[in-house]
C-alpha positions as CSV (number, residue, x, y, z in Angstrom):
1,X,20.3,0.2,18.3
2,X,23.4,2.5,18.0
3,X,23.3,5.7,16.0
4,X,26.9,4.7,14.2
5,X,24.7,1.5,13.3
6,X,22.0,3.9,11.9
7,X,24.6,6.1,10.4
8,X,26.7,3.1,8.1
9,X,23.4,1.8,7.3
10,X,22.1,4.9,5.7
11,X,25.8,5.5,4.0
12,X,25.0,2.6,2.2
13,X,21.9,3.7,1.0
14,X,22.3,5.0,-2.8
15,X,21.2,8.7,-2.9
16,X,21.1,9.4,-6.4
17,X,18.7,8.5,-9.4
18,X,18.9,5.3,-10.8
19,X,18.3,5.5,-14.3
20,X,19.0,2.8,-17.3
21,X,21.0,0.9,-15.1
22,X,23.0,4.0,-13.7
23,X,23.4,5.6,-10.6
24,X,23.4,9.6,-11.6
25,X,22.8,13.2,-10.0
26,X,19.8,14.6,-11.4
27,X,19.7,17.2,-14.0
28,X,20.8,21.1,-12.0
29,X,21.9,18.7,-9.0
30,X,18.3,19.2,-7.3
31,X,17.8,17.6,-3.9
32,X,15.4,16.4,-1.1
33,X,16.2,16.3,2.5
34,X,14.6,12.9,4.1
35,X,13.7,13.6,7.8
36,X,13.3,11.0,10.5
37,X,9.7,12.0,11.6
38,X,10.5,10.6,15.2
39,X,13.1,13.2,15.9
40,X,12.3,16.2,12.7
41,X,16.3,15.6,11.6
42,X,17.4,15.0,8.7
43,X,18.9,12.1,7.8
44,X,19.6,11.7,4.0
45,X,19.5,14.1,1.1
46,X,18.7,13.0,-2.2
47,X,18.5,13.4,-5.5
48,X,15.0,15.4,-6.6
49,X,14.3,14.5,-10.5
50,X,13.9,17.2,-13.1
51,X,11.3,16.4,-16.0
52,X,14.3,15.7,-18.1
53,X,15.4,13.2,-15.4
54,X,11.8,11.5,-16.0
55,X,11.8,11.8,-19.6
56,X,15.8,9.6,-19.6
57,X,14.0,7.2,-17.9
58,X,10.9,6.5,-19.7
59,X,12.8,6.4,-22.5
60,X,15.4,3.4,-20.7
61,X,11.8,1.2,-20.1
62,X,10.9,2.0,-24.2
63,X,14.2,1.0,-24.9
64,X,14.8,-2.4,-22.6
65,X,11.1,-3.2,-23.1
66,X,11.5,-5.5,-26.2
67,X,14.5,-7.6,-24.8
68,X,12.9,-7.9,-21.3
69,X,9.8,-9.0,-22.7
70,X,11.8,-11.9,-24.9
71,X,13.2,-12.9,-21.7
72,X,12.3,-16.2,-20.9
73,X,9.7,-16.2,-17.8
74,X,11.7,-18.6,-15.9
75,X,14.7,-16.2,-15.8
76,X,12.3,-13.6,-14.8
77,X,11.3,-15.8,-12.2
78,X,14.5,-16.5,-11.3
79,X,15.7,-12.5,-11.2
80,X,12.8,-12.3,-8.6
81,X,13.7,-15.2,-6.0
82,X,17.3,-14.4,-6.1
83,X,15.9,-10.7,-5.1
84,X,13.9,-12.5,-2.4
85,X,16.8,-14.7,-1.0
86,X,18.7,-11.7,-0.8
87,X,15.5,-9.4,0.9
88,X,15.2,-12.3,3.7
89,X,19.2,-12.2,4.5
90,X,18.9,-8.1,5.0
91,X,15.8,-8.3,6.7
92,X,17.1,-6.4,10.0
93,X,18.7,-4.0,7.1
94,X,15.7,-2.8,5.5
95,X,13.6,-2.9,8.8
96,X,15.9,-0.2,10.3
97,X,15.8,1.4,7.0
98,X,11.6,1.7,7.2
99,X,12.0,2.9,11.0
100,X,14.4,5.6,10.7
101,X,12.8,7.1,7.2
102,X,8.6,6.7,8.2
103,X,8.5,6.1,12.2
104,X,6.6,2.7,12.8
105,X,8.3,-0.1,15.2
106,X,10.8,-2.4,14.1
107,X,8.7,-5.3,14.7
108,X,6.1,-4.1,12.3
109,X,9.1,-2.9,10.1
110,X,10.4,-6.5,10.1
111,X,6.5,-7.6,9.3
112,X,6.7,-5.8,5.8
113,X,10.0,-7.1,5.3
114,X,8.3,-10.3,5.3
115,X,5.0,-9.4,3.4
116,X,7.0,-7.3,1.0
117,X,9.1,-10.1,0.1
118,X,6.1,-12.3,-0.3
119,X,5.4,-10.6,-2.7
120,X,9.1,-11.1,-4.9
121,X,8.0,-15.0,-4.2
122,X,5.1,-15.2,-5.1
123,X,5.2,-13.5,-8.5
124,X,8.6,-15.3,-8.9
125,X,6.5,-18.5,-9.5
126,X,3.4,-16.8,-11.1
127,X,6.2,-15.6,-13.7
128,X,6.0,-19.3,-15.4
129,X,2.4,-19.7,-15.1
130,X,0.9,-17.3,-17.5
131,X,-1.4,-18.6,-20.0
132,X,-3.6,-18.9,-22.8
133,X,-6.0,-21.4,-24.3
134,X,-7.0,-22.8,-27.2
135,X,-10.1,-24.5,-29.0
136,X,-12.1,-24.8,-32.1
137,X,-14.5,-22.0,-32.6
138,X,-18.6,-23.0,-32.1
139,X,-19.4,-23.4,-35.7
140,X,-16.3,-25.4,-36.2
141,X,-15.0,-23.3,-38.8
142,X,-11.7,-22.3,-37.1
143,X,-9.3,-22.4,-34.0
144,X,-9.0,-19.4,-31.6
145,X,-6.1,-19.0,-29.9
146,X,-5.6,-16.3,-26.8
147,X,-2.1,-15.7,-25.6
148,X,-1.4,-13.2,-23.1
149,X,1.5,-10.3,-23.4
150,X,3.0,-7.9,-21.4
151,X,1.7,-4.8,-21.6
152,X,4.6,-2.6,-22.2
153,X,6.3,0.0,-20.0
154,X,4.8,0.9,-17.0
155,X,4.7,3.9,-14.5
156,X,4.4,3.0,-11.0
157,X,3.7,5.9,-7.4
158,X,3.9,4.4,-4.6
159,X,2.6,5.9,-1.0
160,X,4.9,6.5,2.2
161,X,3.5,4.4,4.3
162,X,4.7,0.6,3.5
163,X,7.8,1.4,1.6
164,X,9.0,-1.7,1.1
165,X,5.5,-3.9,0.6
166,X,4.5,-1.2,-2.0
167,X,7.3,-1.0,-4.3
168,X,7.7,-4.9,-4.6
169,X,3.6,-5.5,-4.7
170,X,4.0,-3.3,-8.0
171,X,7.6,-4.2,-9.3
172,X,7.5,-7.9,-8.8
173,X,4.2,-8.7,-11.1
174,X,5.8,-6.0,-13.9
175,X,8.4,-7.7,-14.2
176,X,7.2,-11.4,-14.5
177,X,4.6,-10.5,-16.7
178,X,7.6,-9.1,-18.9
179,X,7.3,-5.4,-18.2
180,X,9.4,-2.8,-17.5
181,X,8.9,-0.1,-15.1
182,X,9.4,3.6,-13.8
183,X,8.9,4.0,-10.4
184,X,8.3,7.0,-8.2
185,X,8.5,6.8,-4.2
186,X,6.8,9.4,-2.0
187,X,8.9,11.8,-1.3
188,X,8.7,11.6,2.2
189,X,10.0,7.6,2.3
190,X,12.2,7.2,-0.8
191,X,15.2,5.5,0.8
192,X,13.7,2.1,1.1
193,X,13.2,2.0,-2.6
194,X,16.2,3.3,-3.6
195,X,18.1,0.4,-1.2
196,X,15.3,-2.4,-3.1
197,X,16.0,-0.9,-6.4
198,X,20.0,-1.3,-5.2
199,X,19.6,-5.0,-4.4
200,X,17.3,-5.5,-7.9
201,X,20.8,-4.7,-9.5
202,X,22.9,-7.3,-7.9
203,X,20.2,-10.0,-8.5
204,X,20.8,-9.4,-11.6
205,X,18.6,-6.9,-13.2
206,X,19.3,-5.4,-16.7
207,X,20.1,-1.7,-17.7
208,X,16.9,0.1,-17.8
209,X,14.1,-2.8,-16.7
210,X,13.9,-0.8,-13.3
211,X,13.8,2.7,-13.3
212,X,14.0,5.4,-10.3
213,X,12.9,8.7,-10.1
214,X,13.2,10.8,-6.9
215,X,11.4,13.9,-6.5
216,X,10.3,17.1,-4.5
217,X,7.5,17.5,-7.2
218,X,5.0,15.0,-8.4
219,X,4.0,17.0,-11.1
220,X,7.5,17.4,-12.6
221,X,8.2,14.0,-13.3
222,X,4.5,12.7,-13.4
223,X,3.9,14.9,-16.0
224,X,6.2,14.0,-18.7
225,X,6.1,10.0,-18.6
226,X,2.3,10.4,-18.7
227,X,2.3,11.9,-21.8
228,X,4.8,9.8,-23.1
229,X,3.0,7.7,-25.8
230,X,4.8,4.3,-25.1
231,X,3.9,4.3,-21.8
232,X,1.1,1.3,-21.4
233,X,0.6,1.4,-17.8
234,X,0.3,3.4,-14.7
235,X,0.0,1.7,-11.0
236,X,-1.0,4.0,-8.2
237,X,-1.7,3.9,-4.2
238,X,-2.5,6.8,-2.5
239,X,-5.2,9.1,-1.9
240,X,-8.3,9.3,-3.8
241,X,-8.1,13.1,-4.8
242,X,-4.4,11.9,-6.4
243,X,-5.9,9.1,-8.1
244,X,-8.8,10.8,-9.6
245,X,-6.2,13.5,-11.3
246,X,-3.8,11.0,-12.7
247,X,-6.7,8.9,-14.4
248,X,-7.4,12.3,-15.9
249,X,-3.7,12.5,-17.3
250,X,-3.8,8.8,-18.1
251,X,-7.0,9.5,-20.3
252,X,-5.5,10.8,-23.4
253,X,-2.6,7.8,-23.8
254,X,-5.7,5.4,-23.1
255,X,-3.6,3.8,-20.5
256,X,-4.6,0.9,-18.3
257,X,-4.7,1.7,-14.9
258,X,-4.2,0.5,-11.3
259,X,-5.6,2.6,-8.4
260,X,-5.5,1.7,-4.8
261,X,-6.7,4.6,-3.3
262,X,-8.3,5.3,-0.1
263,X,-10.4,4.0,2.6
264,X,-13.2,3.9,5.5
265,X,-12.8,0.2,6.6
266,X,-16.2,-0.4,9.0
267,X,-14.9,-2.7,11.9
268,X,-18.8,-4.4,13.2
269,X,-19.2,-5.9,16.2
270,X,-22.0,-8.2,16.5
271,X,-23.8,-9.3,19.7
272,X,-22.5,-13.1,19.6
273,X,-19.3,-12.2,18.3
274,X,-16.1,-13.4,20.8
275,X,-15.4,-10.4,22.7
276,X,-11.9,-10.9,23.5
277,X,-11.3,-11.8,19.5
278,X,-12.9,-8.9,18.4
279,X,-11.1,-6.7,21.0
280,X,-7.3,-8.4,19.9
281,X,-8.4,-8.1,15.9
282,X,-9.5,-4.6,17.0
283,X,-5.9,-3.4,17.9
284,X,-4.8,-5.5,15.1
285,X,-7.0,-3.6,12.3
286,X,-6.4,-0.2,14.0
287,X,-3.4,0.6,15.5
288,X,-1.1,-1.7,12.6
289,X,1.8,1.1,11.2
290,X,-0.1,3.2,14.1
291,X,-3.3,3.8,11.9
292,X,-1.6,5.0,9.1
293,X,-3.0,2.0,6.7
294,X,-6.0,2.3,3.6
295,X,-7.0,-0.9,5.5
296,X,-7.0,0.4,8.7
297,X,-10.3,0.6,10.6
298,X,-11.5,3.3,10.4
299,X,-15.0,3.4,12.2
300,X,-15.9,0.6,14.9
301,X,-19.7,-0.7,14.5
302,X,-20.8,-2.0,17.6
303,X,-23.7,-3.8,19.3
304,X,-24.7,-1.9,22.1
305,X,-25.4,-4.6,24.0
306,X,-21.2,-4.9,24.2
307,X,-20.8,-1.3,22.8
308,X,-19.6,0.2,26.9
309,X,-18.0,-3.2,27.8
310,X,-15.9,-3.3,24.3
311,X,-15.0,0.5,24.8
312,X,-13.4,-0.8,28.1
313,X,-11.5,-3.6,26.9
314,X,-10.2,-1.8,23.7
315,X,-9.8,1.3,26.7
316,X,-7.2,-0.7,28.8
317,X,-5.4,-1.8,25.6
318,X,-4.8,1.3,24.0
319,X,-3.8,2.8,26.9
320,X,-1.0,0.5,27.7
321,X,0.5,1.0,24.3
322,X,4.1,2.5,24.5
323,X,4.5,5.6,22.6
324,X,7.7,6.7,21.0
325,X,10.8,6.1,18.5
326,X,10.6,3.0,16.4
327,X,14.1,2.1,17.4
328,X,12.8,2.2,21.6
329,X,12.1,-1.1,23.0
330,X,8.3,-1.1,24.1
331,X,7.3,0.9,21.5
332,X,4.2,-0.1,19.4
333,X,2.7,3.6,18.1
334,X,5.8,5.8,16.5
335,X,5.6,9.1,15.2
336,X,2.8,10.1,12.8
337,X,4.4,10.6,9.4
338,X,4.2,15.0,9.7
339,X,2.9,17.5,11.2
340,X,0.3,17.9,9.0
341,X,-0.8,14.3,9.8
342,X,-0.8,15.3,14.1
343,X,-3.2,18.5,12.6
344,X,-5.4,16.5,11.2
345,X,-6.3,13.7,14.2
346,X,-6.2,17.1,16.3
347,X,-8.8,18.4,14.1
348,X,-10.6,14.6,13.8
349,X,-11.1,14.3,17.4
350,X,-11.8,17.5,18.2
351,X,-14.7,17.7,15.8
352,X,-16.0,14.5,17.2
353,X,-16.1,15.4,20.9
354,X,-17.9,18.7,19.7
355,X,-20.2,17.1,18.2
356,X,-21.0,15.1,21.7
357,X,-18.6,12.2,21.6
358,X,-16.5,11.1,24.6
359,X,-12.5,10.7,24.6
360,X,-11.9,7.6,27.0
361,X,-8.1,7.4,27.0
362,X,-5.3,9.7,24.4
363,X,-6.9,12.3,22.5
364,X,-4.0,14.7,22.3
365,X,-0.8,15.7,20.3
366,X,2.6,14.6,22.3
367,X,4.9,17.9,22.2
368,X,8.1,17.7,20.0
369,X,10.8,16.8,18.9
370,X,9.0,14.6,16.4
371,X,5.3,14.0,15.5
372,X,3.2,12.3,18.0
373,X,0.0,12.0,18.4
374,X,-1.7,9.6,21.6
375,X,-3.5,6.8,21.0
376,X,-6.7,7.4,21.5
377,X,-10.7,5.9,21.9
378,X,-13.6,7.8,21.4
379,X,-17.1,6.4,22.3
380,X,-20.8,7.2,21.6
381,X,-19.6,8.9,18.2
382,X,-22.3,10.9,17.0
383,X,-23.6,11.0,13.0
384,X,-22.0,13.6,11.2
385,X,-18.8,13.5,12.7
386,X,-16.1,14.2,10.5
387,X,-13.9,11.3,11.4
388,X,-17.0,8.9,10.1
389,X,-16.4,10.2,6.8
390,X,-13.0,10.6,6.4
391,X,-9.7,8.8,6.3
392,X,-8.5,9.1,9.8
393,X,-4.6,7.6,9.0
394,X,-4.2,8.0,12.3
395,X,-4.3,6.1,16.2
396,X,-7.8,7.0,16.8
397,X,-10.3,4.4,17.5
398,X,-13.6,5.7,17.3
399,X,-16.8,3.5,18.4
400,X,-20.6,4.1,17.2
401,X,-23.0,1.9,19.1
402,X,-25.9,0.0,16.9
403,X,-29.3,-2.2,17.3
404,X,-30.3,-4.3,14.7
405,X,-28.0,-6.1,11.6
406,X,-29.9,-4.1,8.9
407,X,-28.7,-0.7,10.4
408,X,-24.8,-2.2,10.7
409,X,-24.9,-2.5,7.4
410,X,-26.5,0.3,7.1
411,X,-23.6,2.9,8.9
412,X,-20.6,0.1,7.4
413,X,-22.0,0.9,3.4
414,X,-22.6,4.3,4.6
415,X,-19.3,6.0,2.6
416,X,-18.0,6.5,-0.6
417,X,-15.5,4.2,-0.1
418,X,-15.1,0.2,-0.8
419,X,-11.7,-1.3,0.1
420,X,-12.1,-3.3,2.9
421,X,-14.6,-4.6,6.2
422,X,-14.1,-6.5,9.6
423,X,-16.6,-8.6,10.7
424,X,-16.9,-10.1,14.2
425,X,-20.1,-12.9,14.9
426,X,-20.0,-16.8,15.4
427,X,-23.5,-16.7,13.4
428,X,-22.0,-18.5,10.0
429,X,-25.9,-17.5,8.4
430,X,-24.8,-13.8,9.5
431,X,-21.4,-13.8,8.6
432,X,-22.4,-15.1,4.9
433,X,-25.0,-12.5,4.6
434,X,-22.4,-9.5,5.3
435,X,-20.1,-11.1,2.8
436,X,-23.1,-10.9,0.8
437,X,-24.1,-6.8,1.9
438,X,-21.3,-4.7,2.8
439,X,-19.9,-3.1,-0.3
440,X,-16.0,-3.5,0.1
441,X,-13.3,-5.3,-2.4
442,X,-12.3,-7.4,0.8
443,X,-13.9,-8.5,4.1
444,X,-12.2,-10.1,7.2
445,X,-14.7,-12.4,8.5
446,X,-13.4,-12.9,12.6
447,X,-10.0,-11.6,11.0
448,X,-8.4,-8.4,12.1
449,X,-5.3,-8.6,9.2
450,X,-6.0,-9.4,5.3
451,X,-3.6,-8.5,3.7
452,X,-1.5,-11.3,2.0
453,X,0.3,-11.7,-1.6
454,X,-1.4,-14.9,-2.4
455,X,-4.8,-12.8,-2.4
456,X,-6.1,-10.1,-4.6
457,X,-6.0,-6.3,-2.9
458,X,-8.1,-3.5,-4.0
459,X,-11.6,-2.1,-3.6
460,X,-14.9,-1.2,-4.5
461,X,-16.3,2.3,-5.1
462,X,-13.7,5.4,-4.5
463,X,-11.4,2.7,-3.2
464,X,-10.0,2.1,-6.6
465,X,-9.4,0.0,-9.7
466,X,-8.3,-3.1,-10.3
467,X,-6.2,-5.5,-8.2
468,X,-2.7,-6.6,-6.4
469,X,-1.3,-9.7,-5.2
470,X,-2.6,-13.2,-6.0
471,X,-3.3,-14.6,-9.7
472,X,-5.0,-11.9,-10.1
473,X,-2.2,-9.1,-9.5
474,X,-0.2,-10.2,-13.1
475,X,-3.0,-10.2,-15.5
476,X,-3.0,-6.3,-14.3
477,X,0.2,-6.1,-16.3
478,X,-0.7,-8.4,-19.0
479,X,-3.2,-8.0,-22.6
480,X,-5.0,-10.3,-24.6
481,X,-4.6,-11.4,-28.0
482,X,-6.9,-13.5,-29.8
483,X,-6.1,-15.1,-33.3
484,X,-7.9,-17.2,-35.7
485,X,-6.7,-19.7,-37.5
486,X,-8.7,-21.9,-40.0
487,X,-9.7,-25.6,-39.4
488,X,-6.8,-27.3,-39.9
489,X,-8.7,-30.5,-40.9
């Protein structure tokens, strides 16, 4: 990969607001400086939105809501696939794009290419299949009819860490279901959006259906469209702490919510499970966009009857995995996103091997430039440790041994969290009983990956509200209306 290639391709990157169909400076030309997190350097500066930036483009959604709602859905639909068609051509594109701005490999970049756009066709043919029902009352006296609507404008935040998969798993079911949308990326990974948002406009989208706001300071633009009174909606991923705040701005406007928040996925091992399945599914559910995932495993239940010989298996994977930029053949663990991220596995492991816990291959920060930290394995984790009840979102695999199926369950419910579990066993009894037990929104049952737009995402607990992808995934953008009409005979 050339650095004049990586140079053109982020030319053509849009680095301004985009805003009622317009590509504008923001208000006091404020900017942000994008840094490549595998080398510290810059490589973009932006525009950073002012709150009278966020207020121009809450009012574009008000204002484009009522036509874009009239719009028939198969012209939605068809907005959406052309945006697909044209996402699958500049795959290579926008998987550099994802490399250069948040660190992870190009062959997982061009996996999100591919489950991002999923998500553009699946909601592209959901767009024509909303509907309603109809039926005489019980008594007889009447017919009740319930026809679904969009909601209304909506304000969308997406996380850093999937910039492409996140901003079209929100965008895609808005705008079938006949919304229209605000969206703010992380500031650490906005140029994926901004080149989406770019390729939105030449399939054909309308002046102020898609709106982009980029900016230094949450607050300053958060602030304004959530007090906004036609705002309907607000769609969130991202930590818990984040999402407990904003459902405390969305309070007052009564708006409905999305929150996918964070996560402690347990990863159990069971005696008869398939060791070299649950070893592969184990890399799979770990070290995916190097452990910086809210489905990542997180702690790694396992039978101690296979609890030393799994440790050694997982031992000789992890430490064959090539470390460095996302653009480097061989590479499968990039840079962690910033330094604060490499502070805080430092902290993780460090805690853990205090507390008695062994570090059988990484464990360490990788000097700069950049943000590395090693893959790493930790066995006999002790309770209490601090990465057992945290978010790691990072390339630490840590392994806590077990004895009988009541205490798996046991240490896997054993958080405040709910998004998702892994299961390993070729007991069908057991693995319907866990399906049953472990408290989480979704469960991989001999599965290390479950993430797909055909299915519903989201969690139980403090891992959030509601749900994206699948059927499910448009209702979140749709209301109910019910109407009576008399007995017509």
């Amino acid at each position: 990969m050339t650095e004049n290639r990586e140079q053109e391709l982020l030319a053509g990157v849009p680095g301004e607001l985009f805003i009622d169909g317009r590509w504008r400076a923001a208000e006091g030309d404020e900017t942000l400086d994008v840094r490549d997190p595998a080398t510290g350097e810059v490589i973009s500066t932006i525009a950073s939105a002012s709150a009278a930036d966020a207020q121009a483009a809450i009012d574009a959604a008000a204002d484009a809501f009522p036509d874009w709602a009239a719009t028939p859905a198969r012209e939605r639909g068809e907005l959406l696939r052309r945006a697909f068609d044209l996402l699958t051509e500049r795959a290579e594109e926008f998987a550099l794009l994802m490399t250069l701005e948040m660190g992870k490999p190009l062959a997982e970049s061009r996996g999100e290419v591919t489950y991002g756009g999923e998500f553009l066709r699946w909601f592209s043919e959901e767009a024509v299949r909303v509907q309603g029902r109809y039926g005489a009352t019980p008594e007889g006296t009447g017919r009740m009819i319930v026809s679904q609507h969009p909601v209304g404008p909506c304000y969308l935040i997406t996380p850093w860490n999937f910039p492409l998969a996140m901003a079209t798993r929100k965008i895609a079911p808005a705008l079938a279901a006949g919304c229209t949308v605000v969206i703010k990326p992380a500031q650490l990974t906005p140029l994926t959006t901004l080149a989406f948002v770019k390729l939105l406009e030449e399939a054909g989208l309308p002046a102020g259906v898609v709106n982009v706001v980029t900016s230094r300071s949450s607050s300053a633009v958060s602030e304004p469209i959530l007090a906004d009174p036609r705002l309907r909606k607000l769609s969130f991923t991202g930590s818990t702490e984040v999402g407990r705040s904003l459902l405390a701005q969305a309070a007052p406007g009564v708006l409905r919510t999305s929150m996918e928040l964070g996560g402690n996925a347990p990863f159990v091992v069971f005696e008869d499970a398939d060791l070299d399945a649950a070893v592969q599914g184990a890399m799979l559910a770990k070290f995916r966009n190097i452990g910086q995932a809210c489905t990542a495993a997180n702690r790694f239940i396992v039978h101690r009857s296979l609890a030393e010989e799994f440790a050694r298996r997982v031992t000789e994977e992890v430490s064959a995995l090539g470390v460095g930029r996302g653009t480097e053949d061989g590479v499968s663990i990039g840079p962690l996103i910033d330094g604060d991220a490499v502070d805080k596995a430092v902290s993780l492991v460090e805690d853990a091997v205090e507390r008695g816990a062994e570090v059988t291959t990484g464990g360490s920060r990788i000097d700069g430039p950049g943000t590395f930290f090693e893959a790493t394995v930790l066995t006999g984790v002790r309770p209490g440790s601090s990465l057992l009840r945290e978010e790691i979102f990072g390339p630490v695999l840590a392994i806590v041994p077990f004895d009988t199926e009541d205490e798996a369950v046991r240490l896997a419910n054993d958080t405040e969290y709910g998004l998702v579990s892994y299961v390993y066993t070729q007991d069908l009894a057991r693995g319907q009983r866990m399906i049953e037990r472990l408290e989480t929104g979704m469960m991989g049952l001999n599965m290390g990956v479950v993430s797909n737009a055909a299915a519903p995402f989201g969690g139980w607990k403090m891992s959030g509200l509601g749900r994206e992808g699948g059927a499910e995934g448009i209702h979140e953008y749709l209301q109910s209306k019910y109407t009576l009409t008399p007995d017509p005979f």
